[in-house]
C-alpha positions in Angstrom: -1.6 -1.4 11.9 -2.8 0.2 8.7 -2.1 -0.1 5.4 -0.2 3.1 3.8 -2.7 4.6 1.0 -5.4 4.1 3.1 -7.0 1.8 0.6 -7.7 -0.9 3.4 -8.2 -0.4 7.5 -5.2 -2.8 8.2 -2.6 -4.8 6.5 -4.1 -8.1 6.3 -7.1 -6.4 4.6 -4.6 -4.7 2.2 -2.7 -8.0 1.4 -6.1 -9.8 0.6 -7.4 -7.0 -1.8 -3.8 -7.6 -3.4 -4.1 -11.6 -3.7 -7.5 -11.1 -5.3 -6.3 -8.7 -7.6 -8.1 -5.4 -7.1 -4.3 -3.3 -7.1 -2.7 -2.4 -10.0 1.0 -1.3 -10.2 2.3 1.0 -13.1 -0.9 -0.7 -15.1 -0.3 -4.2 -14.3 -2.2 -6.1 -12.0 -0.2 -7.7 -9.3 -1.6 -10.3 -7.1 1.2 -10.6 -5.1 1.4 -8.9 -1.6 5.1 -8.9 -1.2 5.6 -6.7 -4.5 8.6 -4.6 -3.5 7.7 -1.3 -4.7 10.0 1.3 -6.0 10.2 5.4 -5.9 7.9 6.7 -8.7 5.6 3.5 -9.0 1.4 4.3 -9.4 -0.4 2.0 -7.4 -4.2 2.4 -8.0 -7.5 -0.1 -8.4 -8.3 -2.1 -11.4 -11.3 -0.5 -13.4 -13.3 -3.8 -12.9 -13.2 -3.8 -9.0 -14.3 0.3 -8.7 -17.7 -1.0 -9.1 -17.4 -3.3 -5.6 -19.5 -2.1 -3.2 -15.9 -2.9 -1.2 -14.5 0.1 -3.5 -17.9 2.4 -3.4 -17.8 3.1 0.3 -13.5 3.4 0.4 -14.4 6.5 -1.9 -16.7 8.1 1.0 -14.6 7.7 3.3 -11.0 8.2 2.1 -11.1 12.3 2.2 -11.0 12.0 6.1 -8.0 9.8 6.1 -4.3 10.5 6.1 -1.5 8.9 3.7 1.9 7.6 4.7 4.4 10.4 4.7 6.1 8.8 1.7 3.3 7.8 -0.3 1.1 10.5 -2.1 -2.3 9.9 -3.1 -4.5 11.8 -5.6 -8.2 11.4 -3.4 -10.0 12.0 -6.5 -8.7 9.6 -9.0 -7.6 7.2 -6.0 -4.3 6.5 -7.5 -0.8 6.6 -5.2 2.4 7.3 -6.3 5.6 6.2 -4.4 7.2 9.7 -3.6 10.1 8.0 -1.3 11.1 4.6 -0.1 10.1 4.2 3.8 12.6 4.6 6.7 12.0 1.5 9.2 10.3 4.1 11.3 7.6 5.0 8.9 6.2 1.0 8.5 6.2 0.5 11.8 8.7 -2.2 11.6 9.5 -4.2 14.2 12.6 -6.0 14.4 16.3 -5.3 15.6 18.1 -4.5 12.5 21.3 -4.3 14.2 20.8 -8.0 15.8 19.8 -9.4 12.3 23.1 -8.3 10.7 25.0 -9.6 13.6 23.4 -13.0 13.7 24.3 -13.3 9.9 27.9 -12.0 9.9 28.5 -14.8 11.9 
């Protein structure tokens, strides 16, 4: 797996720089991995954690990565934008969506 704006190498590694508090969304710190994001929202780091050695080598190395399709991401000022809301393709989710909205129309 991998986390979307390429910030992190996988998703647990996303969620923990969330839950210490390194992400910002639309200016306000979130700490909260499960932040439901919506089209248009800036997602970028806090000024205080751009001087982690963490943040220092993400900056060297983020020109060879890709972004999400739906995300967009401004290498140089590392700050995403929300350009669309993810299909269930695009996040790799894995579940039956049909099967959970027949279980609960029960």
């Amino acid at each position: 797996m991998r986390s979307f704006a390429r910030f992190a190498d996988s998703r647990a590694q996303a969620r923990q720089l969330v839950e210490h508090g390194h992400i910002m969304v639309n200016g306000h710190k979130t700490n909260v991995p499960s932040y439901l994001v919506k089209e248009g929202d800036t997602i970028k780091w806090r000024e205080g954690s751009t001087k982690t050695e963490f943040y220092k080598i993400l900056v060297e190395n983020i020109k060879a990565k890709s972004v999400a399709s739906w995300l967009s991401l401004d290498k140089q000022t590392m700050v995403g934008q929300v350009v669309s809301l993810p299909t269930p393709d695009e996040i790799g989710a894995k579940f039956n969506g049909k099967a959970v909205v027949e279980y609960y129309s029960r």
